[in-house]
C-alpha positions in Angstrom: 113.2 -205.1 199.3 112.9 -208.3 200.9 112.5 -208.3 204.5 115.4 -210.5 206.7 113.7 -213.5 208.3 115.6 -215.1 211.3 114.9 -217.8 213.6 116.3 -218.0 217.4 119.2 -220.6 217.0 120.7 -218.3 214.2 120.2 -215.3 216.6 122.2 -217.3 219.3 125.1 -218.5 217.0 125.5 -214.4 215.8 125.6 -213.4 219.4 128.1 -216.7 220.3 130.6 -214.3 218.4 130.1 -211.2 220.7 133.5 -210.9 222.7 132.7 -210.1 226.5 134.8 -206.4 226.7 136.6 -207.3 229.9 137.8 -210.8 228.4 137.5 -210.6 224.9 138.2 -214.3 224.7 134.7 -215.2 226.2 131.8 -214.8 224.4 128.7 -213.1 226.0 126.6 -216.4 225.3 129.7 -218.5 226.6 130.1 -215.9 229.8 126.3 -216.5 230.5 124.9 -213.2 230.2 122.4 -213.7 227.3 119.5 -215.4 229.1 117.2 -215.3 226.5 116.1 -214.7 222.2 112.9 -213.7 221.0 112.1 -213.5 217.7 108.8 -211.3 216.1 107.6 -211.9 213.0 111.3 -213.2 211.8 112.3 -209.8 211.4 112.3 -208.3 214.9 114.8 -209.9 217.7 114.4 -209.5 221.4 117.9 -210.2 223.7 117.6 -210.0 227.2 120.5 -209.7 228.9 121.4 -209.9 232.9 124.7 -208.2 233.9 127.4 -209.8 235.7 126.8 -207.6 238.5 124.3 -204.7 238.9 126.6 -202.1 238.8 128.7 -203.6 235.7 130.5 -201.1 233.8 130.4 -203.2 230.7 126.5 -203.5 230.6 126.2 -200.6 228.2 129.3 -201.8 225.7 127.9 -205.2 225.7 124.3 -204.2 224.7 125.9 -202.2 222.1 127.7 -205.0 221.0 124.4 -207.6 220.7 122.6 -204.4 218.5 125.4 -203.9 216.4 125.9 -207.5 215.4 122.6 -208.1 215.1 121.9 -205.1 212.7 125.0 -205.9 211.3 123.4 -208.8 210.0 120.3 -206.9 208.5 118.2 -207.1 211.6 116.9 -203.3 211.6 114.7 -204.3 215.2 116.2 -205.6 218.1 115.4 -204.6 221.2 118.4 -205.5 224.2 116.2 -205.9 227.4 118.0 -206.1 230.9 116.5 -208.9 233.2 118.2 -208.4 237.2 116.1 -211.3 238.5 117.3 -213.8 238.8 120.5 -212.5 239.9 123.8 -213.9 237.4 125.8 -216.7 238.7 128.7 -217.9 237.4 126.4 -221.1 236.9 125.7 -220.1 233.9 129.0 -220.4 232.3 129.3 -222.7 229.5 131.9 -225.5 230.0 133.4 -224.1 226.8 133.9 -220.9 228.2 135.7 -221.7 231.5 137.9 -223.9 229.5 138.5 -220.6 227.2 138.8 -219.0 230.3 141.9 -221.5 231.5 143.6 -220.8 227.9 144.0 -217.2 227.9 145.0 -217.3 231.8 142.4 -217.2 233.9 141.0 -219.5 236.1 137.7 -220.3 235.9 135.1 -220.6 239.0 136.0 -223.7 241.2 132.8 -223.6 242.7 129.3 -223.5 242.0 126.5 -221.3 243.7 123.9 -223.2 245.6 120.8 -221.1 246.1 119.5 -223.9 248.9 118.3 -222.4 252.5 118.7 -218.4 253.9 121.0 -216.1 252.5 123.0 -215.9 255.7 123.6 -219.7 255.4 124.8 -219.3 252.0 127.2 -216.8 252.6 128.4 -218.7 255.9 129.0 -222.1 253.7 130.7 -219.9 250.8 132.9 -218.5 253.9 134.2 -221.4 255.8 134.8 -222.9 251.8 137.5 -222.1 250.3 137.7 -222.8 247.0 140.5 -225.3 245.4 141.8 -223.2 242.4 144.0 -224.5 239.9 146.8 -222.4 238.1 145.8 -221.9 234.9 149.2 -222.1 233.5 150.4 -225.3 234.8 147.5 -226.8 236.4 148.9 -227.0 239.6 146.2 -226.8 242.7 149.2 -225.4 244.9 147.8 -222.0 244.8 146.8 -218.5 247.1 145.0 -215.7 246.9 146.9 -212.8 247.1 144.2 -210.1 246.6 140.2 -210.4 246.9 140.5 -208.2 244.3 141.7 -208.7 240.8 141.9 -207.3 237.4 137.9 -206.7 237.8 135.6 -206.5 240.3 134.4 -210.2 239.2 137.9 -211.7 239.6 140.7 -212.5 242.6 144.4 -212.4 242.3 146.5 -215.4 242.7 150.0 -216.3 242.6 151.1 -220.3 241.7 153.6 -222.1 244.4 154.8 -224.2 241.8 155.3 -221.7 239.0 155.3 -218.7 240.8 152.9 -217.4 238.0 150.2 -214.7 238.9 147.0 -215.0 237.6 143.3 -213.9 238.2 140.2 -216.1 239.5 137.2 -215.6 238.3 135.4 -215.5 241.4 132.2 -217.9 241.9 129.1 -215.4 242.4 
């Protein structure tokens, strides 16, 4: 039998179709949590993966998910390795994936994290700046934050002025 040989950028594009659990319309890639590919030898595959948030619930399904499409695809090694440093940030979000984000009704981080100066100062600029969110449904930036808490742990709940519409944020982290 012929061994499978892969190369990184395939590895990439198969895990570009692994749905994120909690927003199936987001891939993992897309979401950011795939920080890196290794490939062995063509036949063995290394994913390191960094969770949302340390204490993700998802973690588990989602490496699942990246072994199973990878073996899937006659890749019999893979190894899923979980990286906590550094810490996820919505940063790494792919343009492509907020704007999925927007479609299926959620509104993507209006902000980005600036890792500049003490943590203390961070948190104190994040504070006093409240972010601009736009409704996903109708675009309007005449919006409030009903709950700090959303769907999620990751995500706010808002309500639109102009449509009235509901909708969760995807909070910046």
């Amino acid at each position: 039998m012929n061994a499978l040989l892969v190369d990184e950028a395939t590895v990439w594009s198969w895990l570009a179709e692994v749905p994120d659990p909690e927003i199936p319309v987001i891939s993992v890639v897309d979401l950011g949590i795939v920080r890196g590919v290794a490939v062995q030898g063509g036949d063995a595959v290394t994913v390191t993966i960094t969770p949302t948030y340390s204490g993700c619930p998802a973690m588990q399904v989602i490496e699942s998910a990246v072994r199973e499409a990878l073996h899937r695809r006659g890749v019999e090694h893979v190894h899923v390795a979980t990286r906590l440093s550094p810490a996820w940030t919505t940063d790494w979000m792919s343009e492509s994936g907020k704007a999925k984000l927007t479609g299926y009704g959620i509104a993507p981080p209006a902000q980005t994290v600036q890792l500049h100066g003490s943590l203390a100062a961070a948190v104190a600029r994040r504070a006093s700046l409240a972010p601009t969110v736009a409704c996903p449904h109708c675009g309007s930036t005449h919006t409030e934050m009903t709950s700090q808490f959303g769907s999620t742990p990751c995500k706010a709940l808002y309500r639109c002025l102009a449509c009235r519409e509901p909708f969760d944020y995807f909070k910046c982290h």
